[in-house]
Steps between C-alpha positions, in 0.01 A plus 500: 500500500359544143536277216446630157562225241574671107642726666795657239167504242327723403219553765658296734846806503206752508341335838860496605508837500189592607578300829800647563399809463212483733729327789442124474809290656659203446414465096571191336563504132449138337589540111724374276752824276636263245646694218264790439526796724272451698739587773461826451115528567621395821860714530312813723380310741629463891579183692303205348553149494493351227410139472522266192127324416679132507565587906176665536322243663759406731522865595137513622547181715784643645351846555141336660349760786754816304276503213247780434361489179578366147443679212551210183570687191784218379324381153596393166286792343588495113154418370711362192649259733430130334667272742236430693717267742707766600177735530317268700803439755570844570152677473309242653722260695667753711189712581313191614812411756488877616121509558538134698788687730271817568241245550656349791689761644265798465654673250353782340532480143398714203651289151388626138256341290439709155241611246654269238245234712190616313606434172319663243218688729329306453352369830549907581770626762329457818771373783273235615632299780234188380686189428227430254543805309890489495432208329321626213775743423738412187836636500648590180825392560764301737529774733160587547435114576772490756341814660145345515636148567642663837172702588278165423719282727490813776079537502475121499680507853274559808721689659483748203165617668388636821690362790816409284799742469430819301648420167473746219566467145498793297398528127747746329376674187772642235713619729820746402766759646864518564729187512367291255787554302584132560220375331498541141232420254318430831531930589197708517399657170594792707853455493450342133371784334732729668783349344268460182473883465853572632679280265205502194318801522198285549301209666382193333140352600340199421210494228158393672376162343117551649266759346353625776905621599691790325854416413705623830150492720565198661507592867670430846516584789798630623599570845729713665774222657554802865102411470543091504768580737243674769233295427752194642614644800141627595397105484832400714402691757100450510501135594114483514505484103556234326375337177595601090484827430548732193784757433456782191355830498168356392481713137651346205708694290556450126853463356426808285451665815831409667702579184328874505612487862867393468565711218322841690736424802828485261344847332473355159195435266345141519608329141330143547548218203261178480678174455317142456541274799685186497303182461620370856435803682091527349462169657506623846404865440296728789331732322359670814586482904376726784521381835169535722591650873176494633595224761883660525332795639214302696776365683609820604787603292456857375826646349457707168612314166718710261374561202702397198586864370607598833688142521629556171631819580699363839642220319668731186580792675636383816658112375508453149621861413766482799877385501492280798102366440509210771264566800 
């Protein structure tokens, strides 16, 4: 038995998949549909159970010796998100009672962390697994506080380290692909500036507000989501690994770049306008993210990331350019 929490979301549907696809049994789906249709990301997929997050825990007890991995994806991820509260109780609360049940029960579990940890760049983007150094990093936001709030709390525990169960957390770059459609402001510029240029005839970027930064050459680094996808089920099955590790292609990517690349997949000319950037959104600005993989691939790991134009391409020719568009 598998248990993959966020499961209607957006990566969590695209793990789904992937799973199914490559023969896993007994899937457990623990998400919540609400409104949206979120269904749907789900609709193509064979027998799962599907298990509401407020029975989650009493699941698990009930399910002890069944169990063979978790893979925590469940999150409050809106990096706009100011009720901290409900943050804190969902990102950090229920990963913390997960990790304490693989703990005890042996478990394997991979749960995701994110880039929004390191803040501005600050400190760098090195997936350091040193409480001391997780420390020093300064989230820009809510979300990315939750995210290092969990990982501080996880490398603090002893068992976290060598003779404790493997426990990974996994630092997810900008991540896009199909079924985000649920998501809205919170979509990949992907899927943004497709519908930009489809309904407009152009994309709108952000003016830079640093010198040393052309207007649209702010840069991220975008990954593949079939890529975040492999890289998760490659850790759920090597149980040797453990500790934080980082998820991107490891070359940024400037929003320029990705406009140029959405508009050559549609088969129109790039048309890009500058627009000034709101006073709440330059307070927590990355100008620049690239994830370093050095220790993803010292641990072993050695899958090929797609490259954005190639990523690009997938997305818009074979989702967003498509009827039904759900994976």
């Amino acid at each position: 038995m598998y248990i993959i929490t966020g499961a209607t979301g957006f990566i969590g549907s695209n793990l789904l998949a992937e799973m199914e696809s490559r023969g896993y049994e007994e899937l457990v789906a623990v998400d919540t549909f609400g409104e949206e249709a979120k269904w749907k990301n789900v609709a193509k997929r064979g027998a799962v159970r599907y298990v509401p997050p407020r029975n989650l825990m009493g699941f698990v007890h009930d399910h002890v010796g069944k169990i063979e991995g978790i893979l925590h994806l469940g999150a409050i991820s809106s990096t706009t998100e100011t009720d901290v509260d409900f943050i804190a109780e969902n990102n950090f609360g229920l990963t913390v009672e997960l990790y304490e049940f693989c703990q005890k029960t042996g478990v394997r579990m991979v749960y995701a962390s994110s880039a929004a940890t390191y803040g501005d760049g600050e400190m760098g983007f090195k997936d350091c697994d040193d409480l001391a150094f997780i420390k020093q990093l300064s989230p820009l936001n809510p979300y990315g506080w939750s995210k290092n709030a969990v990982d501080k709390f996880i490398a603090a525990d002893s068992r976290f380290g060598e003779g404790g169960t493997g426990v990974v957390g996994l630092k997810f770059f900008n991540v896009y692909g199909p079924n985000e459609y649920h998501k809205g402001m919170q979509m990949s510029v992907m899927r943004h500036f497709y519908e930009q240029i489809r309904t407009k005839g152009k994309v709108r970027l952000f003016k830079s507000y640093r010198d040393e930064c052309g207007d649209g050459e702010q840069k991220r680094d975008f990954v593949w989501v079939g890529d975040c996808v492999d890289v998760m089920l490659w850790m759920l099955e090597h149980k040797d690994v453990r500790g934080l590790y980082n998820v991107g292609t490891g070359c940024a990517t400037s929003y320029n770049m990705v406009a140029k690349c959405v508009a050559k997949a549609m088969g129109v000319d790039p048309v890009i306008e500058y627009i000034d950037m709101p006073d709440s959104v330059k307070r927590q600005y990355q100008y620049f993210t690239e994830a370093d993989l050095s220790k993803l691939r010292v641990a072993g790991y050695a899958g090929l990331m797609t490259n954005v134009e190639d990523g690009v391409r997938q997305y818009v020719c074979e989702y967003l350019m498509k009827e039904d568009c759900y994976r």
